[in-house]
N, C-alpha and C positions, 0 to 999 in steps of 0.2 A: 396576730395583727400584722400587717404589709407595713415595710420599713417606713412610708412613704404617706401612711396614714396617721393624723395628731392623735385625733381623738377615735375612741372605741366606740363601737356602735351599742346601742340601748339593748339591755337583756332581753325583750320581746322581740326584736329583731336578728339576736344571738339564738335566741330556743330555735324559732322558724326555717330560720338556714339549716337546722342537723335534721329537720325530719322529711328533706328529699322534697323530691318535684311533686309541686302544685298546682293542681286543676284548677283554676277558677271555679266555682258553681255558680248553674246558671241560675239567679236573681234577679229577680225585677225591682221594680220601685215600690210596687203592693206590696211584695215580699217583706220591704226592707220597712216600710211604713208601717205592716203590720206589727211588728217586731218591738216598734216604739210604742210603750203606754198611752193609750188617748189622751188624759190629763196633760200632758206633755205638749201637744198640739192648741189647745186651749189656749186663746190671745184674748187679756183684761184689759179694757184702754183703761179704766180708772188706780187699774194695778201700776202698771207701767206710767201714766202719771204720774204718782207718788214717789216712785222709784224716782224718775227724774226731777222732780222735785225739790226732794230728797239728797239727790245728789249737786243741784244748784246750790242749793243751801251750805253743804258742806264748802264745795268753790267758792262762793259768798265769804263766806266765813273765814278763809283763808288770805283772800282777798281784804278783809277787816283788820287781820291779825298784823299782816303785810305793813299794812299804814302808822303800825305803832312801834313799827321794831328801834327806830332809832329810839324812841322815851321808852321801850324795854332796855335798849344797851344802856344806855344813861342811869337807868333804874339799876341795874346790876351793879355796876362800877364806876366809881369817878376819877379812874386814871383813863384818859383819854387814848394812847393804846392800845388798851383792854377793849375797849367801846367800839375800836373799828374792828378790834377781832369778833368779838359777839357780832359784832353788825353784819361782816362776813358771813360770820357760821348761819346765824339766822336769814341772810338772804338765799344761802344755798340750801337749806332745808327748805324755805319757801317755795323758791322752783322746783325742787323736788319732787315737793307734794304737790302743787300747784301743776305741774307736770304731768304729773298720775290723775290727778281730775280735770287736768281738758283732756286728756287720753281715754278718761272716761267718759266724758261729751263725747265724743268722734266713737267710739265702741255704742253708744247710747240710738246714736245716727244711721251707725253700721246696721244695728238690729232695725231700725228702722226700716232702712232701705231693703231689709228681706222681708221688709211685712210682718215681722214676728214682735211688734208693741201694738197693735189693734187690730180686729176684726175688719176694720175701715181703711179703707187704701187710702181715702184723704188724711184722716189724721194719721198715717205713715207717712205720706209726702212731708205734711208740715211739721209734725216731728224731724221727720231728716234733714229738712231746709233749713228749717232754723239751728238745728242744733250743731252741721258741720257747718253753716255757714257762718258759726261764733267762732270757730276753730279755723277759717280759711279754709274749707272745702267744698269745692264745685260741687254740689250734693247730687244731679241729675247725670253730669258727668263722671263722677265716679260710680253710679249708682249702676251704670250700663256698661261700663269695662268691667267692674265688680262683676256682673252676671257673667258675663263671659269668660271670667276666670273660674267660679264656681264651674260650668259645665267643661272644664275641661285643666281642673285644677294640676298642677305638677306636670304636664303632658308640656312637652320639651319641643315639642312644634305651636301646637294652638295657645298653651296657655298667655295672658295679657301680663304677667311680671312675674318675677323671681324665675326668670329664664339662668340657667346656670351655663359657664362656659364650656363644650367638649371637648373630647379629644381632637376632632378636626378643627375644632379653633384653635388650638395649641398647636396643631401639626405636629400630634404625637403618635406615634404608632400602637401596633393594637395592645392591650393590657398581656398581650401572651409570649409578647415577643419586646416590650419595650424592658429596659438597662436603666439603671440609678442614673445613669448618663442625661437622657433622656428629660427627666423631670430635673433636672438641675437648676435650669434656668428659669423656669417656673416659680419652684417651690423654696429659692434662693435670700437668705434672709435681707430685708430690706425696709428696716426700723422707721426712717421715717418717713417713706413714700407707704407704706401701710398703717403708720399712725395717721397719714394725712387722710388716706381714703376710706376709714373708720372714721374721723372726726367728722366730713361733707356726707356719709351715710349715715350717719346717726342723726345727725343738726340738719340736713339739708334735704336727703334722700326723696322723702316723699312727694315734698314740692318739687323737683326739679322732674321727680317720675312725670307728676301731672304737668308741669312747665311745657318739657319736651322729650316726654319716654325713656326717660333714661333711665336703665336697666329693664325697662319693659320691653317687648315680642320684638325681636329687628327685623322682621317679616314687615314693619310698618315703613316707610319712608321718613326722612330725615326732616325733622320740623315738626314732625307730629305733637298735637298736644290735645289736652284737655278742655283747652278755654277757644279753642278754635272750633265751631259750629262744622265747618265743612272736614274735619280731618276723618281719616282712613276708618279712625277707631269705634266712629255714628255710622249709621243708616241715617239716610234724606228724611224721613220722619221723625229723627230723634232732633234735628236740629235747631227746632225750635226752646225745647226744654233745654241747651244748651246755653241757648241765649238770656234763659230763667237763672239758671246758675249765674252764669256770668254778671247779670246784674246784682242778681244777692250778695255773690263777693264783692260786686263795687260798693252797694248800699253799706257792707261792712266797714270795707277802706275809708268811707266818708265819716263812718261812726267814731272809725278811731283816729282820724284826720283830725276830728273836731275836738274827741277828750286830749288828743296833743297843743289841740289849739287852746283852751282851757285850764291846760295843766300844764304840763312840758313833754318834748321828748324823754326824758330819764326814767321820768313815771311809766310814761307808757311801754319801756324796753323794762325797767322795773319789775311793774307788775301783769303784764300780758304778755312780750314780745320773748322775754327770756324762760319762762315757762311753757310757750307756747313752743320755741325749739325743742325744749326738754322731752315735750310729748309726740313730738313730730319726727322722726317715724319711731321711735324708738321703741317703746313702749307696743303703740298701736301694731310695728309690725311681727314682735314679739308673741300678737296676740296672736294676728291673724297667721302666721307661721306655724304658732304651734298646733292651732287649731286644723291646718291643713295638711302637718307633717307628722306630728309626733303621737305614735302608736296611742297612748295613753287616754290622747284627748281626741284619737281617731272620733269617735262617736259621737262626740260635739259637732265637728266637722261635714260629719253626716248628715246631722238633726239639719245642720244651712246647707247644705247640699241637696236635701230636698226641694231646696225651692228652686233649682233649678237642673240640677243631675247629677250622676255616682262622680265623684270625683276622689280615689283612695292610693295614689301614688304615693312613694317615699321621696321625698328631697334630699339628692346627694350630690355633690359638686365634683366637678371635673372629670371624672369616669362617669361612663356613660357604659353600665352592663345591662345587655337584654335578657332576657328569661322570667320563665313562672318564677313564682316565690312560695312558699308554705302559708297556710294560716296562722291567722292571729290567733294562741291560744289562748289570749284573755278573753278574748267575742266569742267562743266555745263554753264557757265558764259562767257565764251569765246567764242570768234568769229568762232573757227575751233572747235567745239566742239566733245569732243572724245567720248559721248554719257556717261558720268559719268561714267568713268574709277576708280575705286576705286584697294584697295589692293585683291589681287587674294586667296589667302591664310589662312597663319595666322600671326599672329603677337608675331616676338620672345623678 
C-alpha cells in the first residue's frame, strides 16, 4: 500500500490488478440483458404495493411509539434524571430508525423513478411523487439529473455528482514524480475543519446538492439548482415537470406549516424534521454509492443501469490513474456469466 493511502482497497479489486492488462469485451446491452434471469425483469404493481405499504406501516408505527416515550420513561423510573436519560436514549433510537424508514421512502421513489414498481409508467410517476415528495424531494427534478448520472455513472467529466477532486485541482504533480512533500498540505491533519465538513455532508449534503449543486458536475454555472425550471441541468421540455415538482414540495411545506400550526414547532423537529436529516443523505447516499462503486453490488448497479446505460467505473478520490483494468473474477464465477465484465475506462 502507498504511504499516502488510509485505507486498502477491496480484495476483488486486489485479485484484478496481479492478473495484467485488460481488454474490455466487446458487449452490448442484449448481451448484458441476456445474462440477466427474465423473472428478474418482471414489474408487479400489486407486489410493490404491498411492499410500500408494508413499509408505511412500519413508519407509522414508529411514529405511534414516538408519541409515548415520555409515559414509557415515566413508566421505567421515577427518579426524574433517569427519565431524561431514557427520554434521550429513546429519542435517538427513534431518529435512528425513523431515519432508515424515510431512507426507505426516498429508495422506494428511487425505484420508482427507474420504472422498476410497475408495468405502468403512471403509477411510476405517482409512486415517485408522492413518496419523495413526503421526504422533500423534487421528484421530476431529480428523476432527470438521476438519468443522466445513470448513463454516465463515475465518468469524471459527464457524470451529475460525486464528481471527485484531481490532481490538477490540487496542482499536484504527476503520481510518478510527486514527494511526500507534495501531498502535505492536502492530506494534513485538520480535526475540526473535517468534523465540520462531515457533519453539513451527512445532515445537509443532499439538499444543498439539489439547493445549488453542490458537489455536483462544475461543468454547470454558479446558481444552478434543482427547483429552478430554466437551469443548465433541464432541457426546455423538461420544464414544465419542474414546475410539478416544485409545487409538490410546496403543497408538502404547507402540510407541515399546518401540523406546526396544530401542534408546535418541537413536534414537528421531534418527530419529522430530526429524522428526516438523519436520512438525508446519509443512508440514501450510502445506497446509491454502493450500488454504483462497490465491486460486490456491481450487478445491482447494472440491473438500473439498464434503464438507461453501462455505467461500471470504480470511485477513487484524488488520483486520477488511466488505464485498462482486469476482470472481475466474481462475474466469471457465476451462473449467467457476463463474459468478465470489468471497469471500461479509468479509474478516478
Amino acid at each position: 500500500m502507498i504511504w499516502f493511502q488510509v485505507f486498502q482497497d477491496g480484495p476483488e479489486y486486489e485479485a484484478r490488478k496481479h492478473k495484467g492488462t485488460f481488454t474490455p469485451p466487446n458487449i452490448s446491452m442484449k448481451d448484458i440483458r441476456a445474462a440477466v434471469r427474465p423473472e428478474l425483469f418482471e414489474r408487479s404493481t400489486v407486489k410493490s404495493l404491498y411492499y410500500i405499504a408494508r413499509h408505511l406501516f412500519f413508519t407509522f408505527g414508529f411514529y405511534c411509539i414516538a408519541t409515548h416515550i415520555s409515559n414509557i420513561a415515566r413508566f421505567t423510573t421515577n427518579v426524574p434524571v433517569m427519565q431524561q436519560l431514557v427520554r434521550g436514549v429513546l429519542w435517538i433510537l427513534y431518529w435512528g430508525w425513523q431515519g432508515v424508514a424515510f431512507a426507505g421512502i426516498w429508495c422506494l421513489g428511487h425505484e420508482a423513478g427507474h420504472g422498476a414498481l410497475s408495468a405502468y409508467s403512471w403509477v411510476n410517476t405517482v409512486i415517485g411523487i408522492v413518496l419523495h415528495t413526503s421526504v422533500l424531494t423534487p421528484y421530476f427534478a431529480w428523476r432527470m439529473t438521476h438519468q443522466t448520472h445513470h448513463k454516465s455513472t463515475n465518468n469524471i467529466e459527464r457524470d451529475e455528482t460525486y464528481i471527485p477532486p484531481t490532481r490538477q485541482d490540487f496542482q499536484l504533480p504527476d503520481g510518478k514524480v510527486a514527494v511526500r512533500m507534495d501531498y502535505t498540505e492536502i492530506l494534513e491533519e485538520t480535526p475540526a475543519f473535517t468534523l465540520f465538513k462531515l457533519f453539513i455532508r451527512q445532515f445537509f449534503g443532499f439538499q444543498l446538492y439539489l439547493i445549488h449543486n453542490r458537489k455536483g458536475n462544475p461543468r454547470y454555472p454558479p446558481g444552478t439548482s434543482h427547483y429552478m425550471p430554466s437551469s443548465k441541468l433541464f432541457k426546455p421540455e423538461q420544464r414544465k415537470f419542474i414546475i410539478v415538482s416544485n409545487i409538490a414540495i410546496g403543497s408538502m411545506l404547507v402540510l407541515i406549516a399546518g401540523y406546526i400550526y396544530q401542534k408546535s414547532w418541537s413536534d414537528a423537529w421531534f418527530y419529522y424534521f430530526a429524522p428526516w436529516l438523519v436520512c438525508s443523505p446519509s443512508y440514501k447516499s450510502l445506497q446509491s454509492q454502493s450500488m454504483s462503486s462497490h465491486p460486490r453490488l456491481l450487478i445491482t448497479g447494472l440491473l438500473c443501469s439498464l434503464i438507461c446505460s453501462i455505467a461500471t467505473q470504480r470511485s477513487r478520490t484524488i488520483v486520477r490513474i488511466s488505464g485498462p483494468l482486469p476482470a472481475e473474477p466474481w462475474l466469471q464465477s457465476t451462473d449467467h456469466s457476463l463474459g468478465g465484465l470489468g471497469d471500461f475506462s479509468s479509474i478516478i
